[in-house]
C-alpha positions in Angstrom: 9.5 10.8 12.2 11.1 8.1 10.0 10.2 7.8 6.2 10.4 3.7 5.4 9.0 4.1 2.6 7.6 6.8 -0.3 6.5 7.4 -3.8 4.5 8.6 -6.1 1.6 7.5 -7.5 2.1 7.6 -11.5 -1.0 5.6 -12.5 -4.4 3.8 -11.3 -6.0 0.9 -13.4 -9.0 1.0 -14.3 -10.4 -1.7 -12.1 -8.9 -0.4 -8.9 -12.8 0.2 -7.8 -13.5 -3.5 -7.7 -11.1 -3.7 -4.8 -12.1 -0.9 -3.4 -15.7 -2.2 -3.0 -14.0 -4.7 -0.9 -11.8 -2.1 1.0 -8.8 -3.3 -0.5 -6.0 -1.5 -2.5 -3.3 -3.4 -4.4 0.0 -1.1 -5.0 3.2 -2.1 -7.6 5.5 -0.1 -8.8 6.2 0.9 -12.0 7.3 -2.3 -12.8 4.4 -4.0 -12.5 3.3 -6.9 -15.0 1.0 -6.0 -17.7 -2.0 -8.4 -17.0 -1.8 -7.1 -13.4 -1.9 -3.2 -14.2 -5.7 -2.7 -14.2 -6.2 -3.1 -10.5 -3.3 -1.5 -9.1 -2.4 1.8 -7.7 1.1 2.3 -9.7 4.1 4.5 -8.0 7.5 5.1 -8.9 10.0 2.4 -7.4 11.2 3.6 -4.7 13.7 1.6 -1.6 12.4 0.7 1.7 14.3 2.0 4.2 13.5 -0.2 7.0 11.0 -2.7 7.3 7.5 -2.0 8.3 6.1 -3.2 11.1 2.6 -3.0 13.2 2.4 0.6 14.9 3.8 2.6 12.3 1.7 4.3 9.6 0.4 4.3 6.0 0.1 7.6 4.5 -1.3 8.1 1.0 -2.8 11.5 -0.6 -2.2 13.0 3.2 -4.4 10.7 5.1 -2.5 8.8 7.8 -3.7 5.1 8.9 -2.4 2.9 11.5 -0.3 0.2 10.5 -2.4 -2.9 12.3 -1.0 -6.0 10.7 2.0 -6.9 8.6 2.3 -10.0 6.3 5.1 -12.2 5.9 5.6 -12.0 2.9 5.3 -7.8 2.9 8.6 -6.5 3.1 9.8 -8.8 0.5 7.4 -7.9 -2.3 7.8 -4.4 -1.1 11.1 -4.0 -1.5 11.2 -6.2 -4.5 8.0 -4.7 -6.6 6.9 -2.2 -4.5 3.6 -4.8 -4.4 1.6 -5.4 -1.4 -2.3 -5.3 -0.7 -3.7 -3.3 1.9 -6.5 -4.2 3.7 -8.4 -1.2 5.7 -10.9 -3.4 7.1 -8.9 -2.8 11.0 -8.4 -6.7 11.1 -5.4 -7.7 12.5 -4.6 -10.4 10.9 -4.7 -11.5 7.5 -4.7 -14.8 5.3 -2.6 -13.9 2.4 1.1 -13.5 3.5 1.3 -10.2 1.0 -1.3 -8.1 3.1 -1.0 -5.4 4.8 -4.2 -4.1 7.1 -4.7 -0.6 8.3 -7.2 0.7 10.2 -10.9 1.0 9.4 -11.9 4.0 8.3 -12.7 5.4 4.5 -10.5 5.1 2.1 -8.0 7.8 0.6 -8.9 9.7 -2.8 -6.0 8.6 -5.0 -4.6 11.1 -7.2 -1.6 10.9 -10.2 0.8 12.5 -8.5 -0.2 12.0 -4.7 2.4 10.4 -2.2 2.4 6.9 -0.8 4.2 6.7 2.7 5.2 4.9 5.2 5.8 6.6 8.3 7.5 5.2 11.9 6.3 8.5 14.1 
């Protein structure tokens, strides 16, 4: 098992439950712009080791979820901001280049504290 990518989740805005209505989560690291930190799940920066790609696997808080779908634009803002949004609606395909979409099934239970992976078994 390869680790591309992990960190901690230090902080969840407040409006993070709007998205996830939707079945959407929005990430950033700790870096993340003011104006944007109410609906994002915030982790410690952290590198990306490789790039992620369809068939590996998002872990977060423990649950694993197949990686369906990978934007264009994800590794960049990744790497960069540790930003992306994940979709886990099991479509594969997306319209915004920056999202990411897992497959469908409930949601994690975030948690200060928990881990954010992303796993090439």
């Amino acid at each position: 098992m390869i680790n591309k990518y992990k960190a901690k989740i230090t902080g969840i805005g407040e409006d993070v439950e709007l998205f996830s209505e939707e079945n959407m989560m929005v990430i950033f690291n700790d870096t993340v712009p003011e104006e944007l930190r109410s609906f994002a799940v915030i982790h410690e920066t952290a590198d990306l080791a490789e790039k992620v790609e369809a068939g590996d696997f998002l872990e977060i808080n423990d649950e694993r979820y197949e990686i369906l779908f990978v934007g264009s634009k994800v590794n960049e803002t990744l790497q960069e901001l540790g930003h992306c949004t994940i979709s886990f609606s099991g479509e594969v395909t997306a319209d915004l280049p920056g999202t990411m979409c897992v497959e469908k099934k409930e949601m994690p239970e975030l948690a200060l504290g928990a881990d954010i992976r992303i796993l090439k078994v």
